[in-house]
C-alpha positions as CSV (number, residue, x, y, z in Angstrom):
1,X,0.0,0.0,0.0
2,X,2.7,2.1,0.7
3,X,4.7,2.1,-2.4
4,X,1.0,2.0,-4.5
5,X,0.9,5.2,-2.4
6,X,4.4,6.7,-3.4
7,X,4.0,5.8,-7.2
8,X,0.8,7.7,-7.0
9,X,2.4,11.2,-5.4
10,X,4.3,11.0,-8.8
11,X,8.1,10.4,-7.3
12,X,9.4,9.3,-10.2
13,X,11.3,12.6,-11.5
14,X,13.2,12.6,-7.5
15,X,16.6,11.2,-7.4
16,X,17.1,7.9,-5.5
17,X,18.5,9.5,-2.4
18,X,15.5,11.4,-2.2
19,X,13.3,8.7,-3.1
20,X,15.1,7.0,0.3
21,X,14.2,9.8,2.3
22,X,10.5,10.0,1.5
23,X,10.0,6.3,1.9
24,X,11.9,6.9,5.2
25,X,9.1,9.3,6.5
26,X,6.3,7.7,4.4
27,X,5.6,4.6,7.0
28,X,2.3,5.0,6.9
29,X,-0.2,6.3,3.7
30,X,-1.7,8.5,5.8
31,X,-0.2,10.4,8.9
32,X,-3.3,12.7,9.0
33,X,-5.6,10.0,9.2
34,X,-3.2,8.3,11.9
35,X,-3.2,11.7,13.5
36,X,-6.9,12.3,13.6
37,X,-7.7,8.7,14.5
38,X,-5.3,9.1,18.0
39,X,-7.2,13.0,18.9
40,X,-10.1,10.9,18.3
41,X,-9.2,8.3,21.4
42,X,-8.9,11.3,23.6
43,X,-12.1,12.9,22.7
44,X,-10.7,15.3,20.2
45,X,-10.7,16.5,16.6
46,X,-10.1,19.1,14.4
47,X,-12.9,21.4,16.0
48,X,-11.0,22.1,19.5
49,X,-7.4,20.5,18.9
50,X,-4.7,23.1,19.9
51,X,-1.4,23.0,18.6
52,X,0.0,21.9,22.2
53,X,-2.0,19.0,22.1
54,X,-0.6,18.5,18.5
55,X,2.9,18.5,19.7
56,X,3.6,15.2,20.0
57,X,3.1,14.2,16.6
58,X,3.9,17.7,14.5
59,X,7.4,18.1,16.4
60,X,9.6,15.4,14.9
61,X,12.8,15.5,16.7
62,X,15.0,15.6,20.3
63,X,13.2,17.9,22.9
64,X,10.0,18.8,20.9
65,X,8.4,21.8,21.1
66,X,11.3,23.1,23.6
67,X,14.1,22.5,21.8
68,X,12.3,24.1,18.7
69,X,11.6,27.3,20.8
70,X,15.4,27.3,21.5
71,X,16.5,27.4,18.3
72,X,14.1,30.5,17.6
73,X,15.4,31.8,20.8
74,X,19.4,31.6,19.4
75,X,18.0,33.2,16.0
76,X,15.9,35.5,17.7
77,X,12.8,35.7,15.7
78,X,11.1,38.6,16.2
79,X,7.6,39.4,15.4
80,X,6.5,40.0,11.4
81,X,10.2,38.3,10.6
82,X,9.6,36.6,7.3
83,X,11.1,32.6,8.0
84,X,11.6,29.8,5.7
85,X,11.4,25.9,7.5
86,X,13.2,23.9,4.9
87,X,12.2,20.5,5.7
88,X,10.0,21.2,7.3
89,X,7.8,17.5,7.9
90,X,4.4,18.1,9.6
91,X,4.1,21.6,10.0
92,X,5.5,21.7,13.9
93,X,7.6,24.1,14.3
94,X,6.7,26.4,11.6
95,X,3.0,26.6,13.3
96,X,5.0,27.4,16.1
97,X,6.6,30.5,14.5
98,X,4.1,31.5,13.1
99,X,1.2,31.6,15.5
100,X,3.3,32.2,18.7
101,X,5.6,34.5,17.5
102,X,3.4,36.0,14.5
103,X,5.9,35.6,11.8
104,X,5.5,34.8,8.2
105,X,6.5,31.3,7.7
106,X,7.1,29.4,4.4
107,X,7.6,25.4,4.8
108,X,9.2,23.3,2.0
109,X,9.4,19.5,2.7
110,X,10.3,16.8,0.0
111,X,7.0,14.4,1.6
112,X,4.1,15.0,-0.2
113,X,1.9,13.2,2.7
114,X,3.6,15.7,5.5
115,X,2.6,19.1,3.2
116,X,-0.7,17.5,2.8
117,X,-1.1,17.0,6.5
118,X,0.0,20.2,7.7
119,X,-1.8,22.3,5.1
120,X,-4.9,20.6,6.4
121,X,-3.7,21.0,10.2
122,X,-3.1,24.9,9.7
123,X,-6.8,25.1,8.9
124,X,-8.1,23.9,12.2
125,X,-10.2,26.3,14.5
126,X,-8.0,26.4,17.5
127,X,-5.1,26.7,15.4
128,X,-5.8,29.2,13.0
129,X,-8.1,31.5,14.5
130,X,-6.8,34.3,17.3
131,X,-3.3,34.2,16.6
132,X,-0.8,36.5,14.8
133,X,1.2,35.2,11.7
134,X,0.9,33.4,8.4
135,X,1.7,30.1,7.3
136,X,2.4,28.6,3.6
137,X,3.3,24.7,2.7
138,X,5.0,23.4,-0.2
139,X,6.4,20.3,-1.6
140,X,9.6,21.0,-2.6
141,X,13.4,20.2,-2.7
142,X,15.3,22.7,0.1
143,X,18.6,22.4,-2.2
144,X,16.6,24.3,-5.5
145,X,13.8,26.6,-3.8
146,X,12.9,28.3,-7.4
147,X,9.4,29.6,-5.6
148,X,11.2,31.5,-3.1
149,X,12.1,35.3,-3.9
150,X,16.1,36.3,-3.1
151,X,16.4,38.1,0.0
152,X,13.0,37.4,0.9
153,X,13.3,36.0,4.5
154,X,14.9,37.6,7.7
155,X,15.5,34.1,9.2
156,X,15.5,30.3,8.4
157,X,16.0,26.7,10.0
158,X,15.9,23.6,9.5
159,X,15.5,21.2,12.3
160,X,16.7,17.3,12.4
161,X,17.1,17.2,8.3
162,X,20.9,17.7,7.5
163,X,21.2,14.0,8.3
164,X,19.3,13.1,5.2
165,X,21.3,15.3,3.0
166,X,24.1,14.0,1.1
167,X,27.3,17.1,0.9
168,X,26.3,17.7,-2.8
169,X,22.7,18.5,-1.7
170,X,23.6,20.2,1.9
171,X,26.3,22.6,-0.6
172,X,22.9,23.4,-2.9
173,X,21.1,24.2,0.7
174,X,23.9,26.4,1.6
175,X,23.7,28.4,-1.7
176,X,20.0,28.7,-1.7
177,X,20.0,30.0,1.9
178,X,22.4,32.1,1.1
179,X,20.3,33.7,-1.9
180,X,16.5,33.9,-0.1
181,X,18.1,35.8,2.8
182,X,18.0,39.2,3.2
183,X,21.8,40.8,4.2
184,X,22.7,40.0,7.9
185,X,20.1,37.2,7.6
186,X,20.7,34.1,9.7
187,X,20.2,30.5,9.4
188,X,20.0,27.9,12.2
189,X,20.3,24.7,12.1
190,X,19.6,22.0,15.0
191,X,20.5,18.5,13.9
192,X,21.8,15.0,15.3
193,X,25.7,15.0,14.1
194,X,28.3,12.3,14.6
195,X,29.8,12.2,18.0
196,X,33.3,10.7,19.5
197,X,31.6,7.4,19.8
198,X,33.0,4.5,17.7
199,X,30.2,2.0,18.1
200,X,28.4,1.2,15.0
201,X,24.9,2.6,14.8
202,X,21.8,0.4,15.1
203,X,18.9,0.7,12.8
204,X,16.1,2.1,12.1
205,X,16.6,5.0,13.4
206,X,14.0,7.5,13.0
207,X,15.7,9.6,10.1
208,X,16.7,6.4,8.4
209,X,15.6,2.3,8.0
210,X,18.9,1.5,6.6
211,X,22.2,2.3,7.3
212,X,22.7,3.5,3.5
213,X,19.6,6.0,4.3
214,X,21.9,8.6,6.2
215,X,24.5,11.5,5.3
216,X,25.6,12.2,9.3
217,X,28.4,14.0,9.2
218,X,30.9,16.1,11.7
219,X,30.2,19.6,13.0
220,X,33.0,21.1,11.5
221,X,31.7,19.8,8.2
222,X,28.8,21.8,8.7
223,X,30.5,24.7,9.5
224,X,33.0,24.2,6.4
225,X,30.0,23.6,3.7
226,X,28.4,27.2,4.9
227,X,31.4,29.0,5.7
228,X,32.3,27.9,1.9
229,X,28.9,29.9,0.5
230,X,29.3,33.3,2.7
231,X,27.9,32.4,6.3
232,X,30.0,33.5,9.4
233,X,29.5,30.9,12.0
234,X,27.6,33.0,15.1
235,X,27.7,30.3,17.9
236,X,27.9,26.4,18.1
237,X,26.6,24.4,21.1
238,X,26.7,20.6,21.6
239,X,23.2,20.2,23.7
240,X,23.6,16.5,24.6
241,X,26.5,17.9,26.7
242,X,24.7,21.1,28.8
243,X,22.4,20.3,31.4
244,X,18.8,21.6,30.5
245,X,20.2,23.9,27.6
246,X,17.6,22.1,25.2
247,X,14.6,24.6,26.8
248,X,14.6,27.8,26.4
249,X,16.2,30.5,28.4
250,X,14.6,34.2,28.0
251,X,11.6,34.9,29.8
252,X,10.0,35.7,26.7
253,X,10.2,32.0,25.2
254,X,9.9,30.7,28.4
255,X,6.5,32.5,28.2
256,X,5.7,31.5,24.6
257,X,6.4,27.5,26.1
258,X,4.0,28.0,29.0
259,X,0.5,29.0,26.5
260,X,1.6,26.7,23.4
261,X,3.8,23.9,24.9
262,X,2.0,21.0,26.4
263,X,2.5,20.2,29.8
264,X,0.6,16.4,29.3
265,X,2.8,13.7,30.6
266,X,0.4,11.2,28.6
267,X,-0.1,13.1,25.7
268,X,-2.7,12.1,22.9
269,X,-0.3,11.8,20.3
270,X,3.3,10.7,20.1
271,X,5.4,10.0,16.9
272,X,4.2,6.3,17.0
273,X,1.0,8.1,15.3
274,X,3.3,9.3,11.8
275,X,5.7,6.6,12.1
276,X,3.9,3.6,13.2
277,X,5.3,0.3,14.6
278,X,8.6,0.8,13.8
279,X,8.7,3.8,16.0
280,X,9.4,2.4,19.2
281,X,12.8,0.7,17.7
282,X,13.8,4.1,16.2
283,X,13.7,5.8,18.9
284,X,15.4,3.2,21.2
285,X,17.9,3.1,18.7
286,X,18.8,6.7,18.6
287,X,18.6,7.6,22.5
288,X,21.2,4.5,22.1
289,X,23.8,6.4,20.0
290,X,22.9,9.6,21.6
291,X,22.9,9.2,25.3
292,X,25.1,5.5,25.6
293,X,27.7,5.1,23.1
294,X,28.2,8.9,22.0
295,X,27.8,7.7,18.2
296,X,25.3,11.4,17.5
297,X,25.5,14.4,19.3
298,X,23.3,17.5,19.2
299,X,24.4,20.1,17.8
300,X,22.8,24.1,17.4
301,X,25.1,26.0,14.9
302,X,23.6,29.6,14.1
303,X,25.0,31.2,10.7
304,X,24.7,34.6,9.7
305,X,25.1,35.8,6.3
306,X,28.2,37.7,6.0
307,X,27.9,40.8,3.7
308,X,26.4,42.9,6.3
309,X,25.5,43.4,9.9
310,X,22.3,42.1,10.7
311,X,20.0,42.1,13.8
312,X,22.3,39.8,16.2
């Protein structure tokens, strides 16, 4: 059913690597049906679903909705900045940005069941209604963003999808990046990245199923690719090393996480609900390499591009 699915969403002009990364993501043929059906256990649907309550399914990587609001914190978004999510999966954090923060948010993810999802998610009541900010979803490949205007966003991010990227296509980021920001832009990035650790990796993990479905790479490799297109490296932090540095740390974040971060120890969704059975091993499998054997490491680089002085 799956692959009936992905023949369907007319793959066949992607290149195999991206082929491996949407079948990656694409466990199930319909995460907003899986999404709907678990809201529906807990007495909810899309008529009085906040995005808290959506958290645990939209944000699709280490610390959730925290972590995410850290990463805006270190690029400090600002209200009416113009931001592009590239990769942006279900919508998570780019909802976030938007409606907390009231920025104008443009999401490009290669996954045509995850744009379809979160176009459909941003219509919802207790989503879109009362809150500031704008939010646009696009299929698309983040190394060629032809829809996007030069020097038409103040800030951008992508969040747990360098690991997917072979150099070739994280270079093509780079350049486009470099292009749709506006002088002084900046650019953060918060992904898993190969640590001191020396014991294989075990798989699935949740960004591949294979171990020939993943481009991890060092730090300074990062920091080389950018550096090579215009970017000055602002700040790097390894946050599987700093107690509690995943949250965020102004009272003003602090205060966005307290109305549209969900407190629920048993939440009604988790990411068992986009990436069914297999979930349990993926996950298992990465706070393995993460937190035991030092294989990955978080990392939270912030670039800013380098022709003039922007706002940090």
């Amino acid at each position: 059913m799956r692959e009936q699915w992905m023949d369907a969403a007319n793959l066949t002009s992607m290149s195999d690597d991206e082929k491996a990364v949407v079948y990656n993501y694409t466990q199930l043929e319909s995460p907003l049906a899986a999404v709907t059906a678990g809201l529906l256990k807990h007495g909810k649907d899309a008529s009085n679903t906040t995005l808290g309550e959506l958290e645990g399914a939209l944000q699709f990587h280490w610390g959730g909705a925290h972590s995410t609001l850290r990463l805006f914190e270190e690029l400090d978004i600002q209200h009416g900045d113009r931001v592009l999510d590239a990769g942006c999966g279900l919508g998570g954090p780019a909802l976030l940005c938007a409606k907390a923060l009231g920025c104008q948010v443009t999401g490009i993810d290669l996954t045509p069941s995850f744009i379809s999802a979160a176009n459909d998610i941003k219509t919802w009541p207790l989503i879109d209604r009362g809150h500031p900010g704008t939010v646009h979803f696009e299929i698309g490949n983040i190394s060629n963003m032809e829809t996007v205007e030069t020097e038409s966003m103040d800030k951008a991010y992508m969040i747990h999808v360098g690991q997917n990227l072979q150099d070739d296509v994280t270079s093509g980021l780079a350049t486009e990046i470099y292009r749709i920001l506006e002088p002084g832009g900046c650019f953060g990035i918060f992904d898993p990245v190969l640590g001191e650790g020396d014991i294989p990796l075990k798989f699935p993990l949740p960004f591949a199923t294979t171990r020939h479905d993943h481009n991890l790479r060092k730090t300074s490799d990062y920091v080389s690719i950018f550096e090579s297109k215009g970017f000055a490296l602002l700040r790097s932090t390894d946050l599987s090393a700093v107690p509690n540095a995943i949250a965020p740390q102004t009272p003003r974040m602090i205060e966005v996480s307290t109305r549209f971060v969900s407190g629920d120890e048993n939440p009604p969704l988790t990411l068992a609900h986009v990436m069914g059975q297999s979930w349990d091993m993926r996950r298992k499998n990465f706070a393995t390499a993460l937190l035991k054997t030092g294989t990955l490491a978080l990392r939270m680089m912030i670039f800013r591009k380098s022709t003039s002085i922007g706002r940090l």
